[in-house]
C-alpha positions as CSV (number, residue, x, y, z in Angstrom):
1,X,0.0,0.0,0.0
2,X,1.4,3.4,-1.0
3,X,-0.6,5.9,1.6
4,X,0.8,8.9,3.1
5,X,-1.7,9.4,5.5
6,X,-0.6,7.1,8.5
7,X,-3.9,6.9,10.1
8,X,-5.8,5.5,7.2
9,X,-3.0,2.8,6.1
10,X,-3.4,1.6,9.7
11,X,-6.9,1.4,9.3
12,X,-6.8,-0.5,6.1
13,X,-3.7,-2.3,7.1
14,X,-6.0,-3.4,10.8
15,X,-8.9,-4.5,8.4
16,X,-6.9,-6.5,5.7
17,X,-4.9,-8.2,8.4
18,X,-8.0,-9.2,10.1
19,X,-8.3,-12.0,7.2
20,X,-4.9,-12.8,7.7
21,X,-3.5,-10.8,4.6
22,X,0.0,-9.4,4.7
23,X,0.6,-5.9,4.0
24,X,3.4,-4.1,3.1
25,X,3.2,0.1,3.8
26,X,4.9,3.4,2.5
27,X,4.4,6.7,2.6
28,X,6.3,7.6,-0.2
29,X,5.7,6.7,-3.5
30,X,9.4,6.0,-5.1
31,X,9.8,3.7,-2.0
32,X,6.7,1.7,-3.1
33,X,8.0,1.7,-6.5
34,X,11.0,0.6,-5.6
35,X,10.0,-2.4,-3.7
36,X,7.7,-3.3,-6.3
37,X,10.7,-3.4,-8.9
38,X,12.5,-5.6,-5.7
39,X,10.0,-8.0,-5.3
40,X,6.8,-10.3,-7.6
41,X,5.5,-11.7,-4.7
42,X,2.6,-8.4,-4.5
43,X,-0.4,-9.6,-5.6
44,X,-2.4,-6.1,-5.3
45,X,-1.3,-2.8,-4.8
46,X,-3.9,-0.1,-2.7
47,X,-2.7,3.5,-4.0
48,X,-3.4,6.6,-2.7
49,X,-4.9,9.0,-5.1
50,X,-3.4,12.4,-3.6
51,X,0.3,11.9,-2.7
52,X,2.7,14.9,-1.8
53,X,5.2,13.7,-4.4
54,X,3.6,13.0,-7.4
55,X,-0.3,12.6,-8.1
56,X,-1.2,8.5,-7.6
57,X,-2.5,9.2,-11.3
58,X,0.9,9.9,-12.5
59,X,2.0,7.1,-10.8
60,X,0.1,4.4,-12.2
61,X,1.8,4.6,-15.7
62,X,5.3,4.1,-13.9
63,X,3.4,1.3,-12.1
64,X,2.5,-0.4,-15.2
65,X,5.7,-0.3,-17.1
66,X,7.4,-3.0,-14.5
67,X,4.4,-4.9,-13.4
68,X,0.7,-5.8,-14.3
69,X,-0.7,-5.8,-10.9
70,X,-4.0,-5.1,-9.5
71,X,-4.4,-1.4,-8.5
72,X,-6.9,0.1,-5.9
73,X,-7.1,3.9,-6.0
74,X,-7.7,5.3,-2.5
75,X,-8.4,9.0,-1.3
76,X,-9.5,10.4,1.7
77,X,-11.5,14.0,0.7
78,X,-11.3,16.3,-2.7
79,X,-9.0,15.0,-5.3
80,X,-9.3,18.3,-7.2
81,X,-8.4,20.2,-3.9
82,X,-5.6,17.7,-3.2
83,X,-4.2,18.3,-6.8
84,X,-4.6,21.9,-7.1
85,X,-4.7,23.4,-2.9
């Protein structure tokens, strides 16, 4: 999961673990890139759509160059006022 607000990926990350599923966090979204191009073994990626760095929309291309896995976009409030203010 690339999230950069903490409190939501621990909410997520509480749920999915629930059902036993193993997540792997980062608030940045070169680290998640780079541990996808590290390891095959993600079988879905959770994306936040409003990320300090560069928009989650940008992101997805980059994403898709190295790797064909599932995406879920995430966002907590206005994506136009998280992109613009």
């Amino acid at each position: 999961m690339i999230e950069d607000d903490l409190e939501l990926a621990q909410i997520i990350t509480d749920y999915l673990k629930s059902f036993d599923i193993e997540v792997t966090t980062t608030d940045s979204p070169y680290n998640g890139l780079s541990m996808l191009n590290l390891s095959k073994e993600y079988q879905l990626l959770i994306l936040d759509l409003t990320l300090p760095e560069i928009d989650g929309l940008e992101l997805i291309p980059k994403i898709k160059e190295k790797s064909q896995i599932p995406i879920i976009i995430s966002w907590n409030g206005d994506y136009k006022r998280g992109l613009h203010g």
